[in-house]
C-alpha positions as a Markdown table, in Angstrom:
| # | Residue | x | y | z |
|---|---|---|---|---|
| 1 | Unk | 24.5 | 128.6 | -111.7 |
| 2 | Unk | 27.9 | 130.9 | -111.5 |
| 3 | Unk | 31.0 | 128.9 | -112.8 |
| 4 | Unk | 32.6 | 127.1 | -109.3 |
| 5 | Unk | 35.6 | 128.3 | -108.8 |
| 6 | Unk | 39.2 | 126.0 | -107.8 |
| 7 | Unk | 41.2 | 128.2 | -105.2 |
| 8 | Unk | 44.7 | 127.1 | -103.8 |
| 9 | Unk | 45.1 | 128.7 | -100.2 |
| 10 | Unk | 48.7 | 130.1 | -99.5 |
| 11 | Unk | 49.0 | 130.1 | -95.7 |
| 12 | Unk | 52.4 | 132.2 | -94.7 |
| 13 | Unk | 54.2 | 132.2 | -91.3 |
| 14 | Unk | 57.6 | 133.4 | -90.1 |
| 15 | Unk | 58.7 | 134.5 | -93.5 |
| 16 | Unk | 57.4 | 131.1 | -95.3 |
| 17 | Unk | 54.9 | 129.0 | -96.5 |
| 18 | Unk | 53.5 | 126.4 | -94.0 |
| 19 | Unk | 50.6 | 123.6 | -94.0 |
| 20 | Unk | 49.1 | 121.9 | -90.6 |
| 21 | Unk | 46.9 | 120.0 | -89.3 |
| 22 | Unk | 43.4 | 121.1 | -87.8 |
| 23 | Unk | 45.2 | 124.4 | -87.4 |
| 24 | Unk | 48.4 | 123.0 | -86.0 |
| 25 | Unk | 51.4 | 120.9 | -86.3 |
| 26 | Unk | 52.9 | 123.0 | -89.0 |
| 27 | Unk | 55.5 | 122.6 | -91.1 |
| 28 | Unk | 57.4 | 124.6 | -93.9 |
| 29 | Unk | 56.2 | 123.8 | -97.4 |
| 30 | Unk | 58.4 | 125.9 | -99.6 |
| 31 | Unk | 59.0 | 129.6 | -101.1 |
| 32 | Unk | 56.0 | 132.5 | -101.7 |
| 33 | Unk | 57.3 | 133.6 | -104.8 |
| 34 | Unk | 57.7 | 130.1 | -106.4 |
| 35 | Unk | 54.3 | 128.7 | -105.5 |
| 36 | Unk | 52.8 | 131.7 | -106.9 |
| 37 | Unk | 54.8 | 131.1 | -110.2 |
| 38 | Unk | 53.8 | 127.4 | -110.1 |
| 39 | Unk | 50.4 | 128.8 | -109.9 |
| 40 | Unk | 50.2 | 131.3 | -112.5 |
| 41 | Unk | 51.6 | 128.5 | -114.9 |
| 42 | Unk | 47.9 | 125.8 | -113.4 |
| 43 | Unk | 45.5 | 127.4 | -114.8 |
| 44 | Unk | 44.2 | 128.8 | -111.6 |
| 45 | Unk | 40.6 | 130.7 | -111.0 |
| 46 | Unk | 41.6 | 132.9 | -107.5 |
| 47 | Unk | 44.1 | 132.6 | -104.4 |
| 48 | Unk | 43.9 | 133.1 | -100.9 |
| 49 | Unk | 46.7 | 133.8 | -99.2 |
| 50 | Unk | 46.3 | 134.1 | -95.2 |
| 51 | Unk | 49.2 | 135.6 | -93.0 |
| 52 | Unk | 48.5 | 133.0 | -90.0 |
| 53 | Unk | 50.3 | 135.2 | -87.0 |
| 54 | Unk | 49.9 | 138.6 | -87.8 |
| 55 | Unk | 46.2 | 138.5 | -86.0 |
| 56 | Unk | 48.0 | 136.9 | -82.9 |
| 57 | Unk | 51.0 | 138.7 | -83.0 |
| 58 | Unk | 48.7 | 141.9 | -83.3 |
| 59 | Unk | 50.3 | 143.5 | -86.1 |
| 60 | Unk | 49.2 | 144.7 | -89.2 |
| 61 | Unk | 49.9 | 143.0 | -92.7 |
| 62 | Unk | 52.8 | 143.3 | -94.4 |
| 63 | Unk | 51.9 | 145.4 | -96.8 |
| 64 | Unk | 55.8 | 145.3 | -98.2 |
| 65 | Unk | 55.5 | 141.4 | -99.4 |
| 66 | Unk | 51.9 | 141.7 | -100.4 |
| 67 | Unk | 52.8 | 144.5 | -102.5 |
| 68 | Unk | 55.8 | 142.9 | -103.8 |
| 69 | Unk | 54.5 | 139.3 | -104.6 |
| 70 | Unk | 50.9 | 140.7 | -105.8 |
| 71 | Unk | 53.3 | 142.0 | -108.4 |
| 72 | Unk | 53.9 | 138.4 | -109.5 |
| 73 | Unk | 50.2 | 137.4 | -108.9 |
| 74 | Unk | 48.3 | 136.6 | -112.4 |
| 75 | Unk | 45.5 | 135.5 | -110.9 |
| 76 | Unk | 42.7 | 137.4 | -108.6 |
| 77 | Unk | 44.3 | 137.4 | -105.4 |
| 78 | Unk | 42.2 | 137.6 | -101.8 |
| 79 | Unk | 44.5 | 138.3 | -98.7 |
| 80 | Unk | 43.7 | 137.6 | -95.1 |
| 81 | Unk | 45.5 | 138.3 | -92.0 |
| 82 | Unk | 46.1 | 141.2 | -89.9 |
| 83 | Unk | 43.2 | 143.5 | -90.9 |
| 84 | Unk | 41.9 | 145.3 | -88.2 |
| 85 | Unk | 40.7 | 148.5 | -89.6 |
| 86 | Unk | 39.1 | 150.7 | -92.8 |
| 87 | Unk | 42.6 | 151.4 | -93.2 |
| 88 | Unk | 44.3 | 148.4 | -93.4 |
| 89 | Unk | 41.7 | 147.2 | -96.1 |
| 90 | Unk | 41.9 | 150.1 | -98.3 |
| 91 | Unk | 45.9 | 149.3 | -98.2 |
| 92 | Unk | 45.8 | 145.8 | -99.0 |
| 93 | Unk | 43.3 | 146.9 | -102.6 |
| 94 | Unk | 46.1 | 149.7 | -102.9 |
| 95 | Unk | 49.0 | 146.7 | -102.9 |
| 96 | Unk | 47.1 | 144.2 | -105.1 |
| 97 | Unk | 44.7 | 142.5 | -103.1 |
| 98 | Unk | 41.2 | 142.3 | -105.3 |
| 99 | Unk | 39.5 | 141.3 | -101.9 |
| 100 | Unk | 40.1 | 141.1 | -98.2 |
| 101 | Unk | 39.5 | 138.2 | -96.1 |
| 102 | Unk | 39.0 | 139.3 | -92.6 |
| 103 | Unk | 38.0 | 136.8 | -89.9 |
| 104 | Unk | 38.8 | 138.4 | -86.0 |
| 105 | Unk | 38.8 | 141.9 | -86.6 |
| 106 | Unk | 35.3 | 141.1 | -88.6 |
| 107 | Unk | 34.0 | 138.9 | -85.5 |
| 108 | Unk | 34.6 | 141.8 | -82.9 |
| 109 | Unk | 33.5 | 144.4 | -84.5 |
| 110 | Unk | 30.9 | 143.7 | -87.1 |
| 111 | Unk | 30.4 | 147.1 | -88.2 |
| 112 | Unk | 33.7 | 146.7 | -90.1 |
| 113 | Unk | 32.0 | 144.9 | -92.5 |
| 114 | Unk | 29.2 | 147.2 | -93.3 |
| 115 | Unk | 32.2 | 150.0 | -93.7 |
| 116 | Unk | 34.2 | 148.0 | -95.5 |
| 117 | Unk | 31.6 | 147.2 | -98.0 |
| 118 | Unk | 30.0 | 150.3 | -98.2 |
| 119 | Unk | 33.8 | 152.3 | -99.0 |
| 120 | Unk | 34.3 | 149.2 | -101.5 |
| 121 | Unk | 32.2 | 147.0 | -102.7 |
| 122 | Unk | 30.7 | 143.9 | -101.2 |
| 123 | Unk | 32.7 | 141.9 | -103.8 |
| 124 | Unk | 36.3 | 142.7 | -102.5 |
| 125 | Unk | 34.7 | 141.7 | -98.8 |
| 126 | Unk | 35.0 | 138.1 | -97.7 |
| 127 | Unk | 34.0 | 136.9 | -93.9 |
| 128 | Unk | 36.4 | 133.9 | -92.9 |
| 129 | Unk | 34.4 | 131.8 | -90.3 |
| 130 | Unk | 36.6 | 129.2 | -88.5 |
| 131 | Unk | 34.5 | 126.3 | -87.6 |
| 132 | Unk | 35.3 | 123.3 | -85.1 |
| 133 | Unk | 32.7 | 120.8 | -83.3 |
| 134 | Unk | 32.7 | 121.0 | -79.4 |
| 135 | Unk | 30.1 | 118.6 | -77.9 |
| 136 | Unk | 28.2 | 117.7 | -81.1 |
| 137 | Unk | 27.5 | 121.1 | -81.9 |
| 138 | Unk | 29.3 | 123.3 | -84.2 |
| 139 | Unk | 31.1 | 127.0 | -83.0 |
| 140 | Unk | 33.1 | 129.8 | -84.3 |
| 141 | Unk | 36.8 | 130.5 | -83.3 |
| 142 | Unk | 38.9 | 133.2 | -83.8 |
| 143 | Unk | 42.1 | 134.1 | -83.6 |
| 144 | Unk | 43.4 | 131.1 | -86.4 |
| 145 | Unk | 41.4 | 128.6 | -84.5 |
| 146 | Unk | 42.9 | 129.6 | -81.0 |
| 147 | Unk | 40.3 | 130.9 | -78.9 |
| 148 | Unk | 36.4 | 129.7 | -79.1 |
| 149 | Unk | 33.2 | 131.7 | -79.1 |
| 150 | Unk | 29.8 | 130.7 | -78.4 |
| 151 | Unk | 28.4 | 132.1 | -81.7 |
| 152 | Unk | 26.6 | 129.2 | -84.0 |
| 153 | Unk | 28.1 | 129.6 | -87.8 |
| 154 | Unk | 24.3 | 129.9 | -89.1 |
| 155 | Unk | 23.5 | 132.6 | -87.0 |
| 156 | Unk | 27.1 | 134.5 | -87.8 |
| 157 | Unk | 26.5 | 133.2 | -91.6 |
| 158 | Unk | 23.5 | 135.1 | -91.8 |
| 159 | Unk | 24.3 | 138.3 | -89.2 |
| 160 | Unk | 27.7 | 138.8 | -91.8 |
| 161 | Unk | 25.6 | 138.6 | -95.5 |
| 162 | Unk | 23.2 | 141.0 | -93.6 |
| 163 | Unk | 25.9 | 143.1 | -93.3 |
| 164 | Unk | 27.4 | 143.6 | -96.3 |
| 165 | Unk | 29.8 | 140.4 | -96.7 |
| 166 | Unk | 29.9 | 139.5 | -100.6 |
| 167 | Unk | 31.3 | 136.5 | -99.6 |
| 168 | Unk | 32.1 | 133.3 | -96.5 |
| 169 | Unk | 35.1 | 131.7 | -96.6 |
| 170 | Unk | 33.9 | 128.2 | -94.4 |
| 171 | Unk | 37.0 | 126.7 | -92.9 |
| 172 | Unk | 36.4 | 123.2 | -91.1 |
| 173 | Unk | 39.2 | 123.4 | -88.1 |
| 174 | Unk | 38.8 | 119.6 | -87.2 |
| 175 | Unk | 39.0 | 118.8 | -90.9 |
| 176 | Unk | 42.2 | 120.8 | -91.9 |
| 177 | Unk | 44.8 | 119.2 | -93.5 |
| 178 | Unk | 43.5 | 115.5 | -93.0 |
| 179 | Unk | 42.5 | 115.2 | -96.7 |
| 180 | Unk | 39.8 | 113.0 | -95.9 |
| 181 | Unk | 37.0 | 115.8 | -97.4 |
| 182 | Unk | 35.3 | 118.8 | -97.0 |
| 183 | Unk | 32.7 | 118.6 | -94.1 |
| 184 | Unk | 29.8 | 118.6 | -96.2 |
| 185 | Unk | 27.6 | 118.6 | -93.3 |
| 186 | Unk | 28.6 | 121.9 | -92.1 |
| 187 | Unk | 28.7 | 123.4 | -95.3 |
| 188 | Unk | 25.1 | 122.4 | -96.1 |
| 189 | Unk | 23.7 | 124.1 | -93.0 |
| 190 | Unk | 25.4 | 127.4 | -94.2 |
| 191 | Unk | 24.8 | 127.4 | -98.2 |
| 192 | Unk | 21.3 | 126.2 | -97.5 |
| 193 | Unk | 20.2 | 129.4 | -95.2 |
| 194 | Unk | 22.6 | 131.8 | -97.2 |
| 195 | Unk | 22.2 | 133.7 | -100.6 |
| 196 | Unk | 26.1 | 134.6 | -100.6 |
| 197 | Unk | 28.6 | 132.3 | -102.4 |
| 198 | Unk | 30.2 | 130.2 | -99.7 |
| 199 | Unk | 34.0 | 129.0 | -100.3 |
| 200 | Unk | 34.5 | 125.4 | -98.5 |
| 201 | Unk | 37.5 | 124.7 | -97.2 |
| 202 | Unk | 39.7 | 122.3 | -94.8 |
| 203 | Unk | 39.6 | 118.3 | -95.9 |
| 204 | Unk | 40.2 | 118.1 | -99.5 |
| 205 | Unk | 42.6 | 115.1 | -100.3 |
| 206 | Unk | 41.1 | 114.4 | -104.2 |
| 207 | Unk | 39.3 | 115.7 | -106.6 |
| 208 | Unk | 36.0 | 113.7 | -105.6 |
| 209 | Unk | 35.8 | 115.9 | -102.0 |
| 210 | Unk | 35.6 | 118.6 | -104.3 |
| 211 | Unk | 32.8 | 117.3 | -106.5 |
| 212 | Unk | 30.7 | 116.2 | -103.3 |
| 213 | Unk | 31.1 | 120.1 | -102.1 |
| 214 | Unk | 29.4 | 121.3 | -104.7 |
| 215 | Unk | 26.9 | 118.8 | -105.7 |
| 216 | Unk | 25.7 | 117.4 | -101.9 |
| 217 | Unk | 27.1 | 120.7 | -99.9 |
| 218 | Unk | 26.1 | 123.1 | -102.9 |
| 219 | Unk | 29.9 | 125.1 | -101.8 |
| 220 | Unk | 30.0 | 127.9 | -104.8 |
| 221 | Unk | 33.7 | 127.3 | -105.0 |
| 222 | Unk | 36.8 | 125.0 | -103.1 |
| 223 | Unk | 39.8 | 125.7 | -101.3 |
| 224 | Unk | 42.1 | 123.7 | -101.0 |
| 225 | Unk | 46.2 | 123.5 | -100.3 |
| 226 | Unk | 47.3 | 120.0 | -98.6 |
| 227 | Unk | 46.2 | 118.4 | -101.6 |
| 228 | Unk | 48.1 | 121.0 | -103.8 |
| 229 | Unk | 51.4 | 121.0 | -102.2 |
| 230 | Unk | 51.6 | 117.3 | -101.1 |
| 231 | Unk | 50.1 | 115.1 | -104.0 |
| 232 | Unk | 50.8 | 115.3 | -107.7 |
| 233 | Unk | 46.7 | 116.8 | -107.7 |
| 234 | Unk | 46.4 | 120.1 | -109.6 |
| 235 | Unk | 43.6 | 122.6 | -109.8 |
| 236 | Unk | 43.6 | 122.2 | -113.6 |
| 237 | Unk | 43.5 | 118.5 | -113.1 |
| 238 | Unk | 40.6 | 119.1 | -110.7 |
| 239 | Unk | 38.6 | 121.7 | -113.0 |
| 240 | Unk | 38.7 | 119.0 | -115.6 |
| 241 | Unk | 37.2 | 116.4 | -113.7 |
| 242 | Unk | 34.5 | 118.4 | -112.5 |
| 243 | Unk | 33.8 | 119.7 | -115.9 |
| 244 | Unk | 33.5 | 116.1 | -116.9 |
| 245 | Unk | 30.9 | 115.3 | -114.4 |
| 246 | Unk | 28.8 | 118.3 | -115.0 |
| 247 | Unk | 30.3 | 120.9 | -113.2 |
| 248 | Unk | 30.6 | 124.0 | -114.7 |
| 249 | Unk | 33.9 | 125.7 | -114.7 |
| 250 | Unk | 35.8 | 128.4 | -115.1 |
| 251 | Unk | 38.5 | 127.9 | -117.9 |
């Protein structure tokens, strides 16, 4: 079994940092630049870091602040947010991203993600799948959680791996933010029909969510931020207590 990996998420809006609930409800949470230096100091396997309004706003990522803070980035670094082409992938590797996240522009045009990982790699490629239950039964939204499909995540889960994705980023919309855990359930109906590692994310509130993601939901790593930025919790803090219940981890 690959090492699991601990991965803060960085979610930027209107020049700042920001944390919500299921999608919403957000509030500012503090400076780029110095939660990136607070997390080069932790010990810390990867980080996300999601522009939540570039998508909706159509416009592309800023390429200017990824390039500039990716300077200050010690750690593999995946950005998301505003991709909608070939091109706007092979600039954010240029800047200092080590791998994309793309989540829309990868839902409306699939064949981006066959290019994408053909041109670079399946490893830099990850497919973010937004999740939220309607009527008992799970379905895909895009747009950061604004507008619903009709697609199932299993059938998307597996249409993106056949494509190329090296990787799923699994976000649970109704459990974002609440820190009271991962939604296991979900995550178990993707990793269990899946050969790709599958990131869980949305619900952690303690380390425990993140142990019962990988041992019950078999998640290949956890992301996580509320728990980061509003509880003394750290990913090194977390790494060791996995590690001492049998997890391996990456030190």
């Amino acid at each position: 079994m690959l090492k699991v990996r601990v991965i803060p998420t960085l979610l930027y809006k209107d020049m700042g940092l920001v944390k919500g609930v299921a999608f919403d409800s957000w509030r500012p949470i503090g400076s780029l630049m110095q939660a990136i230096k607070v997390y080069n100091m932790r010990e810390v396997d990867e980080l996300i870091y999601l522009d939540i309004t570039a998508t909706n706003m159509k416009e592309s990522p800023d390429f200017q602040l990824i390039d500039d803070f990716a300077d200050e980035c010690f750690m593999p670094l995946t950005i998301g947010g505003g991709i909608r082409n070939i091109n706007d992938i092979e600039h954010l590797l240029k800047v200092g991203a080590d791998k994309v996240s793309i989540n829309t522009a990868a839902f409306l045009s699939t064949s981006l993600i066959t290019e994408a990982s053909n041109k670079f790699g399946a490893q830099c490629i990850v497919v973010s799948i937004d999740v939220k239950r309607i009527y008992s039964k799970y379905k895909v939204f895009i747009y950061s959680g604004k507008v619903a499909t009709d697609m199932d995540p299993l059938e998307y889960a597996k249409k993106v791996e056949r494509l190329g994705a090296g990787e799923i980023l699994l976000t649970s919309i109704d459990r974002d933010g609440t820190m009271i855990g991962y939604d296991n359930e979900l995550i178990k109906y993707i990793t269990s029909n899946v050969s790709i590692p599958v990131i869980a994310s949305g619900g952690a509130g303690k380390y425990d969510h993140m142990l019962q993601a990988i041992k019950i939901a078999h998640a290949s790593a956890v992301a996580a931020a509320s728990i980061f930025h509003f509880t003394e919790q750290t990913p090194l803090e977390a790494k060791k207590y996995l590690k001492k219940r049998g997890i391996k981890v990456r030190y």
